[in-house]
C-alpha positions as CSV (number, residue, x, y, z in Angstrom):
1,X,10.7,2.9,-33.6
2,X,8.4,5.9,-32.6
3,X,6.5,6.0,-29.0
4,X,3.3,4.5,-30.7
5,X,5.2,2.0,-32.3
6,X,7.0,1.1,-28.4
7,X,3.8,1.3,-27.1
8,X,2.4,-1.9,-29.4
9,X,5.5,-3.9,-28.7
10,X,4.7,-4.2,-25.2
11,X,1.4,-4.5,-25.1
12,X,2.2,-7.5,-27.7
13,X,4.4,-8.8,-25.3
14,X,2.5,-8.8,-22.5
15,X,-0.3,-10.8,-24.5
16,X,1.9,-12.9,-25.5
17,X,3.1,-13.6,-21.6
18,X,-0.7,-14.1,-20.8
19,X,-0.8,-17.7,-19.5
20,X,2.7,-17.5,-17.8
21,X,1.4,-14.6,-16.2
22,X,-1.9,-15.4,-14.9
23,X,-0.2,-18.2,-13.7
24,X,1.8,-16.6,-11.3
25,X,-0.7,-14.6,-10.2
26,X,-3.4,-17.4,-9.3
27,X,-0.1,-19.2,-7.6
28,X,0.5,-16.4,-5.4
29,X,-3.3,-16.1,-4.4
30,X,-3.5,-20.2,-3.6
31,X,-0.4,-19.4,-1.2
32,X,-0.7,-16.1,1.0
33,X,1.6,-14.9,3.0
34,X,1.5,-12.2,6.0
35,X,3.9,-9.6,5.3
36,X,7.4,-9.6,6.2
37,X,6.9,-13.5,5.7
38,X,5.8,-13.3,1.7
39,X,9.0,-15.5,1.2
40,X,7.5,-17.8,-2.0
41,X,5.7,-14.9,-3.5
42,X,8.9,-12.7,-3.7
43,X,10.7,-15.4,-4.7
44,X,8.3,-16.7,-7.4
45,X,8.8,-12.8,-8.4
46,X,12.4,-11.9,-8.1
47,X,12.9,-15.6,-10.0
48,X,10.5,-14.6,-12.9
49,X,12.5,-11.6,-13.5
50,X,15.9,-13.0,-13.2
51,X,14.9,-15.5,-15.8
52,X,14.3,-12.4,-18.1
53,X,17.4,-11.6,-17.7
54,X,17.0,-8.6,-15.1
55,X,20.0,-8.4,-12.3
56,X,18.3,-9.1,-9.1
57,X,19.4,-8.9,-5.4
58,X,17.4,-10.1,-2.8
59,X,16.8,-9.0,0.7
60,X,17.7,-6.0,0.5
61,X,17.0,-3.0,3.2
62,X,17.6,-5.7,5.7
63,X,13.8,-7.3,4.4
64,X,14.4,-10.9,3.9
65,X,11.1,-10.8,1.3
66,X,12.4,-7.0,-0.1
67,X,14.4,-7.0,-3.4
68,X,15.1,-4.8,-6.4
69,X,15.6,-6.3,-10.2
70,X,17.1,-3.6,-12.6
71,X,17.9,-4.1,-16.1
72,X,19.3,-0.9,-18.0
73,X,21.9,1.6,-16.3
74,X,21.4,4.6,-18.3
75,X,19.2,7.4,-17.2
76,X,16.4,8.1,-16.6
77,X,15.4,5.1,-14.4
78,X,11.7,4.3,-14.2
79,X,11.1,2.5,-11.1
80,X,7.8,-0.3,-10.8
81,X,6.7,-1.1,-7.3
82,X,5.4,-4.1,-6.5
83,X,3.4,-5.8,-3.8
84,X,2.7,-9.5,-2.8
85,X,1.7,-9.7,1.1
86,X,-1.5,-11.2,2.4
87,X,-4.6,-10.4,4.5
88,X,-5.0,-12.5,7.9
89,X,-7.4,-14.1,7.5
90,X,-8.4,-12.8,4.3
91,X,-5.7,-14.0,2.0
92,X,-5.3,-11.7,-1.1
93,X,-8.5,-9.6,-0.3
94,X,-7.1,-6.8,-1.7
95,X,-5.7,-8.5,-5.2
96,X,-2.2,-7.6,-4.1
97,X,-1.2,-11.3,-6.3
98,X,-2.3,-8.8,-9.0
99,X,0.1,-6.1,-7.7
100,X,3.4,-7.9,-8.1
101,X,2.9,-10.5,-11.1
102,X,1.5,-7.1,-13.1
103,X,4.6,-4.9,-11.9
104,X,7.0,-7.7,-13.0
105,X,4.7,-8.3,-16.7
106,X,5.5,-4.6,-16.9
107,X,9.1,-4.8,-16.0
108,X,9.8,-7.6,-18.7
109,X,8.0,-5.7,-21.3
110,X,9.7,-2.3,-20.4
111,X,13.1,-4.4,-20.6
112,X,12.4,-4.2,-24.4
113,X,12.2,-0.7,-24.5
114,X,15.2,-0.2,-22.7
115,X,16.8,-2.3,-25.7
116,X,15.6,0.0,-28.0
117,X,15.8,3.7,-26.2
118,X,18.1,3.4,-23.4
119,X,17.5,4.0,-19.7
120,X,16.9,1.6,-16.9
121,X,14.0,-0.1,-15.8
122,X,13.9,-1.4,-11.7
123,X,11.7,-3.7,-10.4
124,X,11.4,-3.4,-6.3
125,X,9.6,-6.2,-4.4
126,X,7.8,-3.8,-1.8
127,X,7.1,-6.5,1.4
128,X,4.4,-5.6,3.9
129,X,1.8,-3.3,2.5
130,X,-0.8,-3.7,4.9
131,X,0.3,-3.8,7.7
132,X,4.3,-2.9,8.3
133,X,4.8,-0.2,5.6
134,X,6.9,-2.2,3.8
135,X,8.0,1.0,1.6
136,X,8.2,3.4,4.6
137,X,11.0,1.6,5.9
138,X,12.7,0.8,2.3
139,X,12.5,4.7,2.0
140,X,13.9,5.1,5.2
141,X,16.2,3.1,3.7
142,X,17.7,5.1,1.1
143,X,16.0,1.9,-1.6
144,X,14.4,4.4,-3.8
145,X,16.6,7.2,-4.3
146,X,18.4,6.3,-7.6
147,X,14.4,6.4,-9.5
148,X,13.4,9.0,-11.2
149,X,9.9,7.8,-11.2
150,X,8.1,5.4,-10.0
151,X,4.3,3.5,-10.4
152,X,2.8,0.4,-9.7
153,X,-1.1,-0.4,-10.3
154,X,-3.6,-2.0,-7.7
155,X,-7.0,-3.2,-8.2
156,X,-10.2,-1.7,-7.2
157,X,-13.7,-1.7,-8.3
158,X,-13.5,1.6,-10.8
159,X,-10.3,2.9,-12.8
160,X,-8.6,5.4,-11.5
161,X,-5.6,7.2,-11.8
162,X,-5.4,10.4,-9.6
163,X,-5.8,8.3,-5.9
164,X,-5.3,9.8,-2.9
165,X,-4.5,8.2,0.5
166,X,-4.7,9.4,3.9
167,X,-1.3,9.6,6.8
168,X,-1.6,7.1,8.9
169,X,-0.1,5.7,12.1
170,X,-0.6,2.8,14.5
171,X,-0.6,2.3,18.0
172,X,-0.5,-0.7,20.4
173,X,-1.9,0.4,23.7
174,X,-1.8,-1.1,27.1
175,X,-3.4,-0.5,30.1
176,X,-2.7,-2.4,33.6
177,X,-4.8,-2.7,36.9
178,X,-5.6,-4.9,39.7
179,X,-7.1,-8.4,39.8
180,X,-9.7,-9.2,42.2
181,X,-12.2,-11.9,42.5
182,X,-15.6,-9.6,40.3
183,X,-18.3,-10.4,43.1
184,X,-16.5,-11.1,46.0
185,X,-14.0,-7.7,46.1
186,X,-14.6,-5.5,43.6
187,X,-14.0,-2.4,45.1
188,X,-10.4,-3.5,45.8
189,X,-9.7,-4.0,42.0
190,X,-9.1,-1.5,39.3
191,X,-10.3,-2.6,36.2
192,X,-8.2,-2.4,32.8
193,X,-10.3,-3.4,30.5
194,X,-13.0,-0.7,31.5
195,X,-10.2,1.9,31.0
196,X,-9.8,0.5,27.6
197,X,-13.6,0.7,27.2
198,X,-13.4,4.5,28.5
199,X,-10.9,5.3,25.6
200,X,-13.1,4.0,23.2
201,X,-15.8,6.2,24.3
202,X,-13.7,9.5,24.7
203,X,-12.4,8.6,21.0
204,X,-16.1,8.3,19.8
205,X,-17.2,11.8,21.6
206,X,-13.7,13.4,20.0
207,X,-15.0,12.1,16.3
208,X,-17.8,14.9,15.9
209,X,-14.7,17.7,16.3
210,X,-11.9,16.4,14.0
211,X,-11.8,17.6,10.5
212,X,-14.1,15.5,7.8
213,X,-11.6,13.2,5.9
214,X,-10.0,12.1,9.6
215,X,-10.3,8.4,11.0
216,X,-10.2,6.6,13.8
217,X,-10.4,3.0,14.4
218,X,-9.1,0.1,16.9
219,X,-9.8,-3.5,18.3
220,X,-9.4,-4.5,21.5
221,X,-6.5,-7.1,20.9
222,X,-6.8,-8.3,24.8
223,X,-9.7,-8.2,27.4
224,X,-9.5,-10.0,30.4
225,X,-9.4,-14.3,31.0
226,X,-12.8,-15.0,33.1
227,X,-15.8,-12.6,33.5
228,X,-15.7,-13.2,37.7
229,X,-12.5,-11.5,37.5
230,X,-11.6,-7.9,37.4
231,X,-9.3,-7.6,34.5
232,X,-5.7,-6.2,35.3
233,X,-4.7,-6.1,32.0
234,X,-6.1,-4.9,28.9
235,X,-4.8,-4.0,25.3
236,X,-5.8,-2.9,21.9
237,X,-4.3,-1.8,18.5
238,X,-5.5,1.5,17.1
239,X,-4.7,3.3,13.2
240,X,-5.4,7.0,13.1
241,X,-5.8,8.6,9.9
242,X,-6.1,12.2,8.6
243,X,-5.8,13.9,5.2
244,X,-2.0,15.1,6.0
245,X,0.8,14.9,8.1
246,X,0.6,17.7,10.0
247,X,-3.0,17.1,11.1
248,X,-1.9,13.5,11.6
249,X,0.3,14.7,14.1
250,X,-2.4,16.8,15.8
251,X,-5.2,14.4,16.0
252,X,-3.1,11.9,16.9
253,X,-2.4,14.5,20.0
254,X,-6.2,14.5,20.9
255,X,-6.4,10.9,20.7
256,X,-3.5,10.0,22.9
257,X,-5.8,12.5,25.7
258,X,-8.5,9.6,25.3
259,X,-6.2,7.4,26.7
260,X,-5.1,9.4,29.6
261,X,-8.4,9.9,30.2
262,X,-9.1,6.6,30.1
263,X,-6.5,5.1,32.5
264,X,-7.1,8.5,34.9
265,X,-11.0,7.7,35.3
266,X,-9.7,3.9,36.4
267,X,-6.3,4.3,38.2
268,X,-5.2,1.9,35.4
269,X,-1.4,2.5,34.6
270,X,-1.7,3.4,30.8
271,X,1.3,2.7,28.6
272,X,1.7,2.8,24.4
273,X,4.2,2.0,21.2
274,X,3.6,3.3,17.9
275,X,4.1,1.5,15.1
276,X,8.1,2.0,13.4
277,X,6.6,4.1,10.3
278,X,4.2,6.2,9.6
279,X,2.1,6.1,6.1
280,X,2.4,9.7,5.1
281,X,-0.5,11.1,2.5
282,X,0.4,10.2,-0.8
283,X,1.3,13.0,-3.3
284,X,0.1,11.4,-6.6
285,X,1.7,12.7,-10.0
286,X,-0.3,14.7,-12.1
287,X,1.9,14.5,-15.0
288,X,2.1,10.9,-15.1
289,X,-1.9,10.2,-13.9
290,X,-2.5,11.9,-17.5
291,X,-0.4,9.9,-18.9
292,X,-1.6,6.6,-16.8
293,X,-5.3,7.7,-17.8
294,X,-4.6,8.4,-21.4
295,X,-2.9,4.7,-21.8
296,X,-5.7,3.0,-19.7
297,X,-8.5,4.7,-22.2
298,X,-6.4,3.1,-24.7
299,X,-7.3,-0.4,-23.4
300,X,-10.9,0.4,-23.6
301,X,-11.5,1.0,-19.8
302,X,-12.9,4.3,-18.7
303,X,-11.2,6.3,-16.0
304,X,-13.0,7.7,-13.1
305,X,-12.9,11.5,-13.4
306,X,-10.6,13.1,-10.4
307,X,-13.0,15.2,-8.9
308,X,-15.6,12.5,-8.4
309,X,-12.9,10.3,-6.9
310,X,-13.5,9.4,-2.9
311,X,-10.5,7.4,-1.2
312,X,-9.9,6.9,2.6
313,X,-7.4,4.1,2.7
314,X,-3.4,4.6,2.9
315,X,-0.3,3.5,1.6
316,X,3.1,3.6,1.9
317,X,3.2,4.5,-1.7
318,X,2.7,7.7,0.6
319,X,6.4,7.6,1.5
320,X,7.5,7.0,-1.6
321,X,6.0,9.8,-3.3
322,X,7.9,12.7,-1.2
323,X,11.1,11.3,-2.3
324,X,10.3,10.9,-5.9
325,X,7.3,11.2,-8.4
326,X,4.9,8.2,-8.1
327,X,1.8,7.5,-9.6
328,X,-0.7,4.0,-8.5
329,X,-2.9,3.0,-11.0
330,X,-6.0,1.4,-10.0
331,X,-8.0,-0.7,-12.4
332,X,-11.5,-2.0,-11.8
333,X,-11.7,-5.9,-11.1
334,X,-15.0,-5.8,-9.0
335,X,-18.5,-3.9,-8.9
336,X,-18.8,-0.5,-7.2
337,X,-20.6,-2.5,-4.2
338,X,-17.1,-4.6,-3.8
339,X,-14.4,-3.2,-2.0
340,X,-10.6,-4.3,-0.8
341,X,-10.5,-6.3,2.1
342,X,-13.7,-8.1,1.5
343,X,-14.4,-11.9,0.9
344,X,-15.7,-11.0,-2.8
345,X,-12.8,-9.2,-3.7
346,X,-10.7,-11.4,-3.1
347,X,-12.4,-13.8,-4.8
348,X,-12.0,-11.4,-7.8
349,X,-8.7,-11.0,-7.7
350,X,-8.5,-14.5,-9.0
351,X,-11.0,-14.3,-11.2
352,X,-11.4,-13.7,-15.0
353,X,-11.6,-9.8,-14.6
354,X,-8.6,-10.0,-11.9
355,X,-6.4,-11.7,-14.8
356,X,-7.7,-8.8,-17.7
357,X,-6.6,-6.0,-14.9
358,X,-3.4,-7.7,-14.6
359,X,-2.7,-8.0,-18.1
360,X,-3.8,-4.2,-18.2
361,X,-2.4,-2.8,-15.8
362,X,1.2,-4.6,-16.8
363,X,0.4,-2.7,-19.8
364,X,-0.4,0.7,-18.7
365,X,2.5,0.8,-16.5
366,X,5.0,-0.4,-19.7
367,X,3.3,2.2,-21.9
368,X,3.8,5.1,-19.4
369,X,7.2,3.8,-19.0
370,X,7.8,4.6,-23.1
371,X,6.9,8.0,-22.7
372,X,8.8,8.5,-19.7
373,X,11.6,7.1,-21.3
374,X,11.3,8.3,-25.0
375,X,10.3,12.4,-24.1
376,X,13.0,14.0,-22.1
377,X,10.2,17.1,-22.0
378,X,7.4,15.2,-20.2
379,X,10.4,13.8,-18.0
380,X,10.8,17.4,-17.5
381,X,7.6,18.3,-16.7
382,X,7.1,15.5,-13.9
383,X,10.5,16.6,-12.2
384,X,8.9,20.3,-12.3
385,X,5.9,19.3,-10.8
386,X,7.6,17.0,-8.3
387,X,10.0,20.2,-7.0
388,X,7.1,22.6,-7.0
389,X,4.7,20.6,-4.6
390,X,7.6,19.8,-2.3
391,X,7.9,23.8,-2.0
């Protein structure tokens, strides 16, 4: 059978997986789960996939909700990423039900390829997206080092295929004073939570001389117990972004200074703890973004042209991608006015344009898979690239 021919069998399949499908996804958005604690969801997953007959180990990495399904052992293997943890508060607010039951749709339907060609599909259950770099830590891990590829999709309110993603670290910060009665003693206090406030303010001043694509952004996590007393302790959690590691690692420099400053101005004691990972900038895959947007426009979707494209979230697809070529396809679910992590979009992600990306992007991922797996050339090609932006 030739690559067109592959191409129609799994987008067959898929279709013909519809209602099974959709059903897992809308399961996984009535139930979310904080990451790190997505234990139905990646079981609901890892269980679909074993039932297709793929060979599936659980909690691996030491992740209890991480696990990788694989069904081939022939080269090359085309890994799928997928993603199943939860807002706070928010629930699936940015579609990520759509992220895993799509990446294990694709998975089945690339298991029929692998049939047919050879090679080896592998199905990863990513945990903790959003908030505990989930990937970052399964990289760390040595999970990915056996792919020769990998992709996953995500949904968004326009189709795209050449995303970018800023670094990004976090940071718990602490600052301790003295507690004294507010009106009665004031002077004898030192006030944490106005050191706190001070750091703010030196981070807002800093803003107007940091390069353009750079971000800066925290919540003050713990303020002080009664107004008539001088606070003594204080605490907030802060992300830093920038558009690549090294800058990262500068600006993050300057900010730490707005927290000395901060705790110098008050005689507050000033502590911190970064968050375990970083998200580092994510180098998307030209090679396969043709491919992805050449097998989206096949669907019928438009794709957003690159240079038009605007992106300042991050992912630890980001860590992924300097250890091996990766690609995320995002497919539009929502209006241009309707972005992640809102209310709306995650009512969309369990709507009727949530299940179409779904099915979609199951597809677009199981078609880029065939011609990963049927052309040793553009194989070729993506390894070149991959080894000549790591130089």
């Amino acid at each position: 059978m030739n690559t067109e021919g592959l191409k129609s069998m799994v987008i067959a399949e898929v279709d013909a997986r519809r209602e099974e499908l959709v059903e897992l996804s809308l399961r996984i958005h009535a139930n979310p789960e904080l990451g790190l604690k997505e234990t139905k969801a990646s079981g609901w997953l890892a269980g679909y996939l074993e039932s297709n007959g793929f060979d599936v180990e659980r909690g691996i990495c030491q992740l209890p909700t991480a696990f990788r399904a694989s069904y081939g052992s022939q080269k090359p293997n085309v890994g799928i990423l997928a993603e199943y943890d939860a807002l706070p508060k928010l629930g699936h607010a940015c579609g990520h039900n759509i992220v895993g039951t799509a990446a294990v749709g694709a998975g089945v339907a690339t298991k029929l390829v692998i049939d047919r060609v050879g090679g080896q599909v592998t199905v990863y259950g990513t945990p903790a997206e959003e908030l505990e770099g989930g990937k970052a830590i399964m990289a760390n891990r040595g999970a990915f080092r056996d792919l020769d590829a990998a992709m996953k999709m995500h949904p968004a309110n326009a189709n795209r295929v050449s995303s970018w993603s800023l670094a990004a670290m976090g940071v718990r910060v602490e600052f301790r004073g003295k507690s004294v009665h507010a009106s009665s003693h004031p002077e004898e206090g030192i006030n944490a939570l106005e050191a706190l406030i001070l750091s703010f303010n030196h981070i807002n001043s800093l803003r107007q001389h940091v390069k353009e694509k750079s971000r800066i952004h925290g919540i003050i996590t713990n303020g002080g117990e009664a107004a008539n007393v001088v606070p003594d302790y204080a605490a907030g959690s802060f992300l830093v972004r920038a558009e690549d590691d090294a800058y990262l690692a500068e600006l993050w420099q300057k900010v730490l200074k707005c927290f000395e400053a901060g705790a110098l101005a008050t005689g507050a004691q000033f502590s911190y703890q970064l968050r375990d990972v970083n998200y580092l900038a994510l180098r998307t895959n030209q090679v396969m973004a043709g491919l992805g947007a050449e097998n989206i426009r096949r669907l019928g979707r438009e794709v957003v042209p690159a240079e038009t494209e605007k992106g300042y979230g991050s992912t630890d697809l980001g860590n992924v991608s300097v250890l091996v070529p990766a690609v995320s396809f995002n497919l539009s679910i929502a209006p241009s006015g309707v972005d992640v992590h809102q209310p709306e979009f995650c009512a969309a992600a369990a709507s009727d344009t949530g299940h179409q990306a779904l099915l979609d992007g199951a597809k677009v991922i199981a078609m880029t898979a065939v011609d990963l797996l049927t052309e040793p050339e553009i194989m070729t090609k993506v390894k070149e690239e991959f080894v000549a932006g790591k130089g």
